[in-house]
N, C-alpha and C positions, 0 to 999 in steps of 0.2 A: 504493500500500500504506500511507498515511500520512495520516493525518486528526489535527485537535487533539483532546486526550485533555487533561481537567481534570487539573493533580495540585498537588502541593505547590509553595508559593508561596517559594523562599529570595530571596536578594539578585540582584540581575541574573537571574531563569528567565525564561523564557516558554513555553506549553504547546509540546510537540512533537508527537511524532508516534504514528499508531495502535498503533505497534507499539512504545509507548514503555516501557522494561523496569521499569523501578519506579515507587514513586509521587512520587518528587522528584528532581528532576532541578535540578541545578546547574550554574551556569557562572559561574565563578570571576572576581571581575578585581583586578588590580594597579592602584594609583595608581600614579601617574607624581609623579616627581622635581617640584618647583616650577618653574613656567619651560620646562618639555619643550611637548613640541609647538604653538607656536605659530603652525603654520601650520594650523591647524586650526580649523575654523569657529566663533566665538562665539555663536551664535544663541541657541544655548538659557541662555546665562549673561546674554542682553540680557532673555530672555522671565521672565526670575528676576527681575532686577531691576526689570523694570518691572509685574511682579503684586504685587513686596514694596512698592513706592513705589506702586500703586494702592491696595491693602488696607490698609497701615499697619502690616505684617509685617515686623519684622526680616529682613532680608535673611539671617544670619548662619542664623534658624531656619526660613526656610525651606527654604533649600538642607540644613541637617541633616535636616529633614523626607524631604525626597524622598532622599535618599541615603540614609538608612535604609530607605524605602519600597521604592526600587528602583535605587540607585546613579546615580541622573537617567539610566537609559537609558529609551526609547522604542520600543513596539514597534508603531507604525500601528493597527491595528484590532484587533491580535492581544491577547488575553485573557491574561494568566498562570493560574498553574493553580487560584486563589482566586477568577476572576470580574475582577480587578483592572487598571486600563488605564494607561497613560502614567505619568511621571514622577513624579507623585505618589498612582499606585496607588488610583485612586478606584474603586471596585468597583461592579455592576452583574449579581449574579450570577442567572440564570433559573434557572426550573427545568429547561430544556431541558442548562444544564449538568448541573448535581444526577442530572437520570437518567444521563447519562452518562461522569460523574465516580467518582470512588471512594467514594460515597455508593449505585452505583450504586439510582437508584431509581427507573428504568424500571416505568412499570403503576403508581404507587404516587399515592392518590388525595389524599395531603396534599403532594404534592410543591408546591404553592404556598406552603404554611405553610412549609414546610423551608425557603424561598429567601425570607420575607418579614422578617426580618432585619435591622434598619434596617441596622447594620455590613455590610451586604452590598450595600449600595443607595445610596451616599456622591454617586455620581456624579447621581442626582435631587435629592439636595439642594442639590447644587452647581450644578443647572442654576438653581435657585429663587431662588440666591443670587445668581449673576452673569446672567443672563438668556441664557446661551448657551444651544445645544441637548444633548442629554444626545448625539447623536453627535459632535458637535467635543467634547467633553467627553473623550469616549471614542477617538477618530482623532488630533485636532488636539494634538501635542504643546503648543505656547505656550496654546490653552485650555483645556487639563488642570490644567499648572500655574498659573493665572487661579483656575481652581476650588477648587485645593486653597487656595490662598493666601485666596477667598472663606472656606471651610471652617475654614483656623485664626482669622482673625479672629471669624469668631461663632461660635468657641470662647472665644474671648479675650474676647470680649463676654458671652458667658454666665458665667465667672468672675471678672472683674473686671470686668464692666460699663466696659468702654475697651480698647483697641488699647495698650498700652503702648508707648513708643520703649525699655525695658529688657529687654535679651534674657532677661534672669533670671525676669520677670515675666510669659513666656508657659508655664512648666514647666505649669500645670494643663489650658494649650490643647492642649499637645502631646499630654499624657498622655489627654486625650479624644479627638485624633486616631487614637488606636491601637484604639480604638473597642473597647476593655476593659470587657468586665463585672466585672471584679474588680481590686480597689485594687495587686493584687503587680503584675499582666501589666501597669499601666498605668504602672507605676513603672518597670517594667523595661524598656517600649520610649521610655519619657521621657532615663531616663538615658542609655542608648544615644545619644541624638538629642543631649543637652547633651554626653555623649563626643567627639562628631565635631566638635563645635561648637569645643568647648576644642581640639582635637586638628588638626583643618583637614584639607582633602583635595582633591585635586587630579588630577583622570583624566579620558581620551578614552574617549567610549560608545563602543559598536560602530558607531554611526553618524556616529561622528567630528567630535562634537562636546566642545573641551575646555571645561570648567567646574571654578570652584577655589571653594572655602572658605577663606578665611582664616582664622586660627585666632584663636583670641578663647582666649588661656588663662585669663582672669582670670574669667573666666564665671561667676555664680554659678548656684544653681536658689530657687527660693520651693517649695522641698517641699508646704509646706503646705499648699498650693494644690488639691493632689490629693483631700484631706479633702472639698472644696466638691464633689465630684463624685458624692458619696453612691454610692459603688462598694460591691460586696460585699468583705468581709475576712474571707470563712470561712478557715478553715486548710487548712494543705494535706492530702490526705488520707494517710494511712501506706503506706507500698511494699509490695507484695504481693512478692517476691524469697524465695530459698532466701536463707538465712545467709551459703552460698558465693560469690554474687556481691555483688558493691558497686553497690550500687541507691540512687539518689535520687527524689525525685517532682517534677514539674512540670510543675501543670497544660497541658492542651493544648485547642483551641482548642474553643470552648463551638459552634461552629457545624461544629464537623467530628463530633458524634456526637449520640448522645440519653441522657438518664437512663433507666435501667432498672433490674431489682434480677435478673440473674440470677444462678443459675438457680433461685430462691428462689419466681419471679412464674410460673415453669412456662415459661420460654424455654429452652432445653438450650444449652450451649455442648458441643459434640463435635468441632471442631477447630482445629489451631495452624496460622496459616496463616505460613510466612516469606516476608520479603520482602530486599528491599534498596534503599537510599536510593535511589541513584543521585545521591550525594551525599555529605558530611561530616556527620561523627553535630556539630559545633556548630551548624553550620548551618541542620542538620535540627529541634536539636530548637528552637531559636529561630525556626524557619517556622514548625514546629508548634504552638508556644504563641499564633501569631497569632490576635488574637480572628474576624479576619477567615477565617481559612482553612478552608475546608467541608471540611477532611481532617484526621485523627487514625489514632494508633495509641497499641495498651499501652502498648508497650515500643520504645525505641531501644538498639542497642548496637552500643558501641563497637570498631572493629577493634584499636584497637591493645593495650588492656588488657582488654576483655574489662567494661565497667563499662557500668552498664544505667540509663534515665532512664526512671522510669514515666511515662506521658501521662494515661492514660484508667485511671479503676478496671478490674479486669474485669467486676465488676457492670455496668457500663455497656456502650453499643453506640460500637465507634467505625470512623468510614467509610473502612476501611482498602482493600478488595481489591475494589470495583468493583463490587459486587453485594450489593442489600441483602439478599438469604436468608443469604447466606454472611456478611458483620458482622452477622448477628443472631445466630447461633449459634457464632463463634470467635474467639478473641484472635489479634491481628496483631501480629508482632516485626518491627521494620523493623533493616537491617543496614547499616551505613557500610560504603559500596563501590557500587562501579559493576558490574554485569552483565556488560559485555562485558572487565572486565578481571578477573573475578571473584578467579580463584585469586591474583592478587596482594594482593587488600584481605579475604578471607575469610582470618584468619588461624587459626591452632589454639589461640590463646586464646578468639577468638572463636566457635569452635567448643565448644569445652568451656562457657564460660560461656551461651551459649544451650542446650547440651545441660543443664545443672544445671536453668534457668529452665524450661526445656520439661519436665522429670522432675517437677518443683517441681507444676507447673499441670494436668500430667496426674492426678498422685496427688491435687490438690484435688479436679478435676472430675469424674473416672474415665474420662478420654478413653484410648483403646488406641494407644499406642506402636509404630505400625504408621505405612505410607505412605498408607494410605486415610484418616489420621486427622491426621497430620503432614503440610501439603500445602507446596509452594509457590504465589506468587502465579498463577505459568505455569498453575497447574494449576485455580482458579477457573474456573466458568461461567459464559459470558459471561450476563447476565440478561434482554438480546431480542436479536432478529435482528442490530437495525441494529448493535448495540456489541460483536456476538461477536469481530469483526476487530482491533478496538481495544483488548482487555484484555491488560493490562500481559504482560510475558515474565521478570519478575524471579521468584527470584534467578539466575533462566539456568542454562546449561550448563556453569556453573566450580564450582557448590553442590556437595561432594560427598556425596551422599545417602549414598553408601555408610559414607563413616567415621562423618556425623552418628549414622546408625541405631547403629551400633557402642556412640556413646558413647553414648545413650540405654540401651544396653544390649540392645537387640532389635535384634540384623544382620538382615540380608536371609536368610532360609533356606533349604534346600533344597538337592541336591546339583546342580551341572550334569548335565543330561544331555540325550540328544535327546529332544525331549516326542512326544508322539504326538497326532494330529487330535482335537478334543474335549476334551483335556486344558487345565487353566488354569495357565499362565506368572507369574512373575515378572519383569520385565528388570531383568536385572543383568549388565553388562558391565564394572563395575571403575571405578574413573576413573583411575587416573595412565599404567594400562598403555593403558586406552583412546581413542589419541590419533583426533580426529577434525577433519577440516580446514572449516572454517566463515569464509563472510565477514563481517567487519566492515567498516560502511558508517558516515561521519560523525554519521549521523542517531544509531544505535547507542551512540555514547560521548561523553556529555555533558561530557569532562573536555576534548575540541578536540587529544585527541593522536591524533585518528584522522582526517588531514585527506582524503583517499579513500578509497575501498574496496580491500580489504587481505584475500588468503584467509591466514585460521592454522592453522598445525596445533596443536592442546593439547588437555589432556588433557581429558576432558569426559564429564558424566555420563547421556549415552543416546544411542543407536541410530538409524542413518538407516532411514527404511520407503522401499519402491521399489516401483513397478506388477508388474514381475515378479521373479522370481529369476536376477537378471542384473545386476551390477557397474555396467555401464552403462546400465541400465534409469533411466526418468524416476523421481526423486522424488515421491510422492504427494503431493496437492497439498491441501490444505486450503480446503473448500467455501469457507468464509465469507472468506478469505482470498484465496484463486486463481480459485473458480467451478471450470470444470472443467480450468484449466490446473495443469503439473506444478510441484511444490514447491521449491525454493532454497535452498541451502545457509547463508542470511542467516540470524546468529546470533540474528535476532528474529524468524526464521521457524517457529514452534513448531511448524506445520501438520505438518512430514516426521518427526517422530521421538518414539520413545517414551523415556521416560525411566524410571532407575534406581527399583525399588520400585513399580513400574505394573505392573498383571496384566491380562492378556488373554487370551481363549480359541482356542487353537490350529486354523485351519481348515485347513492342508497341510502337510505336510512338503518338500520335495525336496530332495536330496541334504544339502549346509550350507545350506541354506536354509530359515527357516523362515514361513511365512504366518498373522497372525492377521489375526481381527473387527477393524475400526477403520474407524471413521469410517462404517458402512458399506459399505465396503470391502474388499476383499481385501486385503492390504500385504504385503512382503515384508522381513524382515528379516536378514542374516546370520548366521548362528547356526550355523559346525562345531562339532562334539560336543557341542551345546547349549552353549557357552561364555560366551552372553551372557544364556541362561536359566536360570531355576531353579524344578521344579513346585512348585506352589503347593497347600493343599488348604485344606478349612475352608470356602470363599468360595462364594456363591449364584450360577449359572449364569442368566442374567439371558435369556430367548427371548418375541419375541410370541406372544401367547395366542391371537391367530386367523389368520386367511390374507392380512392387510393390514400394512404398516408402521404402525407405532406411533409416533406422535408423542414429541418429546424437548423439555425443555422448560431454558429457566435460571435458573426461583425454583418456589418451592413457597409459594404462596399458595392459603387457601382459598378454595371457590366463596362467588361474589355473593350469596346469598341466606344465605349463613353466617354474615355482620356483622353484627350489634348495630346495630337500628336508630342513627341520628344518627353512624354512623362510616362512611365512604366506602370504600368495594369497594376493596383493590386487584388490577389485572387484571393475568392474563399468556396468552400466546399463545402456540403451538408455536414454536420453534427452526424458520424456515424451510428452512435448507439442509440439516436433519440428520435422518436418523429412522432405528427400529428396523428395518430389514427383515429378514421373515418368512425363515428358514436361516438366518441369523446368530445369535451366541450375546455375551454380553459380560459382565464380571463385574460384582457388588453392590460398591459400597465400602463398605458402612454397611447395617443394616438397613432395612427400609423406617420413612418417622417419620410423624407427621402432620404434615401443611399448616400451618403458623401462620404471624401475622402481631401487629405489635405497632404501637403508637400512642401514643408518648412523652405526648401533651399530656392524658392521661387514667390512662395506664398501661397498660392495658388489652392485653391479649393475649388474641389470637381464633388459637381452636383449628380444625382441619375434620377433617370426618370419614374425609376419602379420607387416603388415605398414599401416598407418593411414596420411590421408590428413587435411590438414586444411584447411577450408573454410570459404568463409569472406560470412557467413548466413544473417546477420541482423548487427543490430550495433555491435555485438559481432561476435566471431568468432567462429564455432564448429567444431568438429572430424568427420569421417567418417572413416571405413576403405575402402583401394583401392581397394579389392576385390571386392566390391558391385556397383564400378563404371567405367565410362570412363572417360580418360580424351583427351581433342581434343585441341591441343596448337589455340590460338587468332594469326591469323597470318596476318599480314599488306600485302594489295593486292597493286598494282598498283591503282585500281581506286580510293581506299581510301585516294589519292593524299599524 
């Protein structure tokens, strides 16, 4: 159930797994005391010294180097979530990541441009530099760091034309090393590095090896130096924020989005997707300011007060939720906290101050303050087949949709009752009354307090679905996830369960039981005296238009012959495990739009002529286009009291 998933690059990560719940995942570490563990292997403190005594690198700034980079841990061949390898973080990112990263951009015909990037390519150069191969470069911890320590010297060379022996004299190397298009980012990962430098540090990787910095307090920096680097010094741009929150701006990483001018250029932004770090809002937002890191978002906010760090204009595109239809048309708010411990880092300040920013950006855009329109990440389409399994689960099952909607001011409506077949639902089962037992597995909680799998009961915001109307009946199992095996209580198992402010159209009743459309499927979910429903009206009854399943799709791109000569198609393909079938009914979350697509290195946004529906399929949401269907409005009768 677990494949590498691109995401955010902090200190110590390394990508995990399919089912990984947000887009940054951290794992925290402690220096050790001076002097601790010496019985701990030296290797990698031999492999330091003898790349700083080949190159002509201070010892002192290489090791600041990498321990900014990546705390000098090592993870073999495994990629972090920026493309980035070994100890000093030398990157190598494809486009094979890019489509399957939170850039998602699967089908998309400039995805070589997207990944051509020199800052993303570190480790060709450094093959060029030390004659290694660009795989030991990338496997081989000791000729990683060979590379990088190549890498600062002809920086050091390009700024002072010499290798200085004065550790002060390498600040404009370093600052190039961060591989900054702009004079602030390259100051601010400089200082950091001369921080650690003055400061010293001494810790066992996870692969237990120790390595020490001594500290050098008297350290100076040659600021100046940075000047020679002809970097951009635009200003920062102004905070898009309501008055009510405490908002800063800072820039975020030039290769994790594209310039755009929406929705001014005829790009629509229609919805606010949440997320959650799966991390520390400091942490997060100094990953994300990496020039290096092919991932962005708006907005970061903070658990404990409620204070907001803009990243990305909203005019801009930034590669927040895994799929590029969905970052072309909605701003992404990412939230300090971890998924599976949700309710304890989701605090109610955090909630009010995301509820303001969310009111704030609705009233700019005229996005509707609804759940088809307010999503979370869980709730994205995956954008092809092979990536449906691997899109993120954040902000999980501890989000409470139900108070957020409240403080937006638009609750969940409707009276409980028992729905009737045909009828379209809302699920709403409460969260604090609604305790629901879910496993946590280590994969699951990137903070290391969940060292096995562990079932919990807590409170939680939606509904298990079941093959029949039966307690003990199998979990429905999630095509792209199980095939045709039954579903799992695993809290990154989205496949089994619908969630608070999700509507679906009612295909049985039996007794408390109630069965909607999903997935194709039949599903069952518990529901005495409709308690965990509420009918819904307004919304388009989504059915194929002929006697075949309807294909379902997870971008809306237009057709090939639509593009502007001299601009590259981008393609997409049916959603293989998923489609409309003919009886089945499923609800519109959004009108139907047209197909576009955009192409940063021109501007240029290509319109199609077809329009495409979204529908709320399963816990995610999929495409269709509106040729293949009908849509029949949910209209509130009289007897429906």
């Amino acid at each position: 159930m677990h494949k590498r998933r691109m995401r955010l690059r902090p200190s110590v990560a390394i990508a995990i797994g399919a089912l990984a719940a947000g887009s940054l995942a951290t794992l925290p570490f402690t220096a050790l005391a001076d002097g601790a563990g010496d019985s701990h292997d030296n290797s990698r403190q031999q492999a330091f010294i003898s790349a700083a005594a080949a190159y002509h690198v201070p010892l002192n700034v290489l090791l600041g180097v990498a321990y900014e980079e990546s705390g000098w841990e090592s993870h073999g061949a495994q990629f972090s979530s920026d493309g980035g390898f070994g100890p000093m973080h030398l990157t190598d990112v494809t486009p094979t990541m890019l489509a399957g990263g939170d850039a998602g951009a699967a089908g998309r015909s400039d995805l070589a441009s997207l990944a051509a990037d020199p800052a993303l390519h570190t480790v060709q150069t450094a093959a060029k530099l030390t004659g290694l191969s660009p795989k030991a470069l990338r496997t081989d911890p000791t000729a990683n760091i060979r590379g990088g320590a190549a890498l600062l010297a002809s920086y050091a060379e390009d700024v002072t034309s010499s290798t200085p022996s004065d550790s002060s004299q390498w600040y404009g190397a370093v600052a190039k090393y961060s591989q900054a298009k702009q004079k602030r980012s390259a100051v601010l990962f400089a200082d950091r590095v001369y921080s650690v430098v003055r400061t010293g540090a001494v810790r066992v990787t996870k692969d237990g090896q120790r390595i020490q910095l001594q500290a050098s307090p008297a350290t100076k920096t040659a600021a100046a130096q940075v000047d020679r680097l002809r970097l951009k010094t635009t200003t920062s741009a102004s905070t898009e924020c309501p008055s009510s929150v405490a908002c800063t701006y800072v820039p975020g990483s030039p290769a994790g989005g594209q310039i755009s001018n929406r929705p001014t250029n005829g790009v629509r932004i229609d919805n606010i997707v949440i997320h959650d770090l799966e991390g520390t809002y400091d942490s997060a937002v100094k990953a994300l300011a990496d020039p290096k890191n092919p991932v962005s978002t708006h907005y970061v906010m903070r658990s404990s007060d409620g204070a907001v760090t803009q990243m990305v204009p909203t005019k801009d595109i930034a590669f927040h939720a895994g799929n590029y239809s969905s970052n072309l048309h909605s701003i992404g708010i990412e939230h300090e906290g971890y998924a599976a411990q949700g309710a304890t880092w989701y605090t109610e300040t955090q909630y009010q101050a995301t509820a303001e920013l969310v009111k704030y950006l609705a009233s700019r855009f005229d996005i509707p303050l609804d759940r088809q329109h307010i999503v979370g990440h869980d709730n994205v389409a995956g954008p092809s087949s092979s990536l449906v399994s691997g899109m993120h689960w954040d902000p999980g099952s501890s989000w409470d949709w139900d108070h957020f909607m409240r403080l937006l001011g638009h609750p969940i409506s409707g009276v409980h009752s028992v729905p009737a077949p045909g009828s379209v639902v809302t699920i709403d089962p409460g969260f604090a009354d609604n305790q629901q037992t879910v496993q946590v597995c280590p994969a699951d909680d990137p903070t290391g307090a969940t060292p096995t799998c562990v079932d919990k009961q807590q409170a939680s915001n939606f509904v298990y679905l079941r093959t029949t109307p039966d307690d003990n009946a199998p979990l429905f199992g999630d095509q792209a996830i199980h095939g045709t095996s039954a579903g799992t209580n695993g809290i990154s198992d989205w496949g089994s369960t619908a969630q608070a402010g999700q509507q679906f159209v009612v295909a049985d009743v039996q007794g408390p039981w109630t069965a909607i459309w999903y997935s194709g499927a039949k599903v069952w979910l518990h529901n005495p005296d409709g308690n965990n429903t509420r009918p819904a009206y307004g919304v388009n009854i989504i059915k194929s238009a002929g006697t075949t399943p309807v294909p379902l799709y997870g971008s809306s791109y237009p057709d090939k012959a639509e593009y502007p000569a001299g601009l590259g198609a981008s393609t997409q393909a049916p959603l293989s495990m998923y489609s409309l079938p003919t009886g089945q009914a499923y609800v519109a979350t959004q009108p139907p739009a047209a197909t576009d697509d955009y192409f940063a290195s021109s501007g240029t946004v290509v319109l199609g002529n077809k329009k495409m529906y979204t529908i709320q399929y399963n816990h995610r949401v999929a495409l269709v286009y509106a040729s293949d269907v009908t849509a029949t409005p949910a209209t509130h009768h009289w007897e429906d009291n």
